[in-house]
Legacy VTK file of the C-alpha trace (Angstrom):
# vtk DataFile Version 3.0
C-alpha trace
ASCII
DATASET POLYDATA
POINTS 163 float
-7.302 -34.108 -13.375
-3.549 -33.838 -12.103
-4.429 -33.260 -8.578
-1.813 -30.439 -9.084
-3.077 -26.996 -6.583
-2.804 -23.526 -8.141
-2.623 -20.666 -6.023
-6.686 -19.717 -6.838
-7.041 -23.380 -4.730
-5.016 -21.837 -1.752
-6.830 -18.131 -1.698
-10.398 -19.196 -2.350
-11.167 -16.124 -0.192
-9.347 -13.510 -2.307
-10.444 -14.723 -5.263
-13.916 -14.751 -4.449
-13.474 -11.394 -2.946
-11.705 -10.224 -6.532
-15.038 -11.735 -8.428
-17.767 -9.897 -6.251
-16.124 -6.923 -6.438
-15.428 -7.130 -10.113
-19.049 -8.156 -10.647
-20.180 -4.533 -8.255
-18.649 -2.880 -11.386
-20.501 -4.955 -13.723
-17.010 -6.517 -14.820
-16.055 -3.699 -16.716
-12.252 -3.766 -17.523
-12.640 -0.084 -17.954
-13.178 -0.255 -13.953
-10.092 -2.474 -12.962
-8.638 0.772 -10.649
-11.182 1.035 -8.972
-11.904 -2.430 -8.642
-8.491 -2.951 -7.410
-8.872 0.055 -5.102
-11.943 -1.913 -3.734
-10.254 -5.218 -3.027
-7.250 -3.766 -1.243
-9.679 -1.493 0.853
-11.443 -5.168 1.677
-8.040 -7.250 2.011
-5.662 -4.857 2.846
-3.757 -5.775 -0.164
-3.866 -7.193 -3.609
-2.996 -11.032 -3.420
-1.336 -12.720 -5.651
-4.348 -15.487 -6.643
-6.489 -12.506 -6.720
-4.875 -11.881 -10.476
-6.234 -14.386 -12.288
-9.701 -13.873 -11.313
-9.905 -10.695 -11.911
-8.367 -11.651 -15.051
-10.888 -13.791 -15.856
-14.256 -12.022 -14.920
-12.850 -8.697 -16.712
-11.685 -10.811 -19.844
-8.053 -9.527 -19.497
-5.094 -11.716 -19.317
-3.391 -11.974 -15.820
-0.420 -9.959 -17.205
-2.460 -7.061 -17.675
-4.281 -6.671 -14.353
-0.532 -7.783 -12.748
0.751 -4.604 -14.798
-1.681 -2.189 -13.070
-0.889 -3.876 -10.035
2.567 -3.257 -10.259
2.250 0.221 -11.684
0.156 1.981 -9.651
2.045 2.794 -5.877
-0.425 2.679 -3.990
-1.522 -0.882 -4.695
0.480 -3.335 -2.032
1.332 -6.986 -2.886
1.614 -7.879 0.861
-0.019 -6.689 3.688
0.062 -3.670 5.555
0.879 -3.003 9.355
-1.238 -2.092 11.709
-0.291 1.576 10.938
0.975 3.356 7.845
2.958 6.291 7.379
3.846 7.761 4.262
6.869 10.070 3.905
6.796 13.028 1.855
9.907 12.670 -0.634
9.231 15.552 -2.906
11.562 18.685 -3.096
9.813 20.449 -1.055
9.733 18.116 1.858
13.496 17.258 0.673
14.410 20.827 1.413
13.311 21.195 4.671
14.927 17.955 6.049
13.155 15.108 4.393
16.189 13.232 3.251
17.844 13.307 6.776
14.415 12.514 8.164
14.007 9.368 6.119
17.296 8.201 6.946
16.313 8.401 11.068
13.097 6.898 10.072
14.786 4.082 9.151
17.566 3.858 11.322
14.451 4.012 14.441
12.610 1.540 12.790
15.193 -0.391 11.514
12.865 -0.894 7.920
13.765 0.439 4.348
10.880 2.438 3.041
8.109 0.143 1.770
8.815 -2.389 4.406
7.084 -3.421 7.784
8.820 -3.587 11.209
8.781 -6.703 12.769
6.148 -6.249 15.150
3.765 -5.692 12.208
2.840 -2.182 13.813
4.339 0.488 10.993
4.387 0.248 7.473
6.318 3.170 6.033
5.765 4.052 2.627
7.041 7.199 0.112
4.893 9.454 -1.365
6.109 12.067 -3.871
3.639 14.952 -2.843
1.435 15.235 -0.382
0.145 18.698 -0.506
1.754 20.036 2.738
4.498 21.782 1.474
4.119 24.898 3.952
4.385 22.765 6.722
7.334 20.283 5.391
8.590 17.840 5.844
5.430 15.934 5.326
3.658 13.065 6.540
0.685 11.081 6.474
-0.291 9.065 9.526
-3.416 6.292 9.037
-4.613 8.903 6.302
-4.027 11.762 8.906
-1.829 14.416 7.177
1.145 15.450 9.812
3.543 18.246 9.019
6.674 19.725 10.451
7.772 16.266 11.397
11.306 15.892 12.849
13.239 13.221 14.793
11.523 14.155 18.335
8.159 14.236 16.907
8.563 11.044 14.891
9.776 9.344 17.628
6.624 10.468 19.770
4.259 9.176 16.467
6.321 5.727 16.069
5.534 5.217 20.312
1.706 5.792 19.173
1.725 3.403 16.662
2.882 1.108 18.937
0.921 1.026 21.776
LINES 1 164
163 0 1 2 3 4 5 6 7 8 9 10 11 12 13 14 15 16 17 18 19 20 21 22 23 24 25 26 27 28 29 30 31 32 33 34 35 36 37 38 39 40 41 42 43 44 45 46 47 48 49 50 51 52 53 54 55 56 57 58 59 60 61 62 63 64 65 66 67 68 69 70 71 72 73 74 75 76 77 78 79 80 81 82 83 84 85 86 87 88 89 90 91 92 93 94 95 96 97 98 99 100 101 102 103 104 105 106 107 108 109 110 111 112 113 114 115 116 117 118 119 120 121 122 123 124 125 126 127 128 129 130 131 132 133 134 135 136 137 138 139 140 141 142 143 144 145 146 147 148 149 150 151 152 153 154 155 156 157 158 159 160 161 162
């Protein structure tokens, strides 16, 4: 034994967490989304040392489950802040304002979509539909959908999100 520590050593917790969820779905690889979906409803995100666990109980290599990872949007490698909002960015939404509204957005928050401010209170995220086109631009607040959204009204959401 080389004494050397892997990053399953560090996360005991998420990979543990990856195994009992995989095991839930009877370790089917045909149910690694929703697996996934699971764990980051659990974790809040999908940790690196939870790969290679999920690897192994599913019998797929860690490239594989790292490929849906990194595929699929909605799945974060890093945690979340205490609030997420998800910005409409489809033609629709870009029509009606979106663009100029993403731009304030980040000016306010002073965060590139897909970051976290530094308080750890807003995650903002794109989405490329949300449904809401009558009411764009589009937003999605902690799963609440939010339309008509501009500066003012932001503003008034990012102070919420905050408190």
């Amino acid at each position: 034994m080389s004494g050397k520590i892997t990053l399953i050593d560090l996360s005991p917790r998420e990979a543990t967490a990856a195994r009992e969820i995989a095991l839930r779905y009877g370790n089917r690889p045909d149910a690694l989304l929703e697996i996934l979906h699971d764990l980051q409803e659990e974790l809040g995100f999908i940790p690196e040392a939870a790969l290679p666990a999920l690897g192994k109980a599913l019998n797929l290599s860690r490239a594989e489950v790292h490929g849906v990872v990194t595929f699929y949007h909605d799945f974060r490698r890093e945690p979340a802040g205490r609030h997420v909002i998800k910005v409409c960015r489809a033609e629709a939404c870009q029509a009606m304002g979106g663009n100029e509204l993403v731009s304030m957005i980040e000016r306010f928050l002073a965060v590139k979509l897909g970051q976290t401010t530094a308080d750890g209170a807003i995650t903002v995220e794109a989405v490329y539909c949300l449904g809401n086109c009558a009411l764009s631009p589009a937003m999605m607040v902690d799963g609440k959908l939010v339309g008509r959204v501009d500066p003012a009204k932001f503003e008034k959401i990012a102070a919420e999100c905050r408190s």
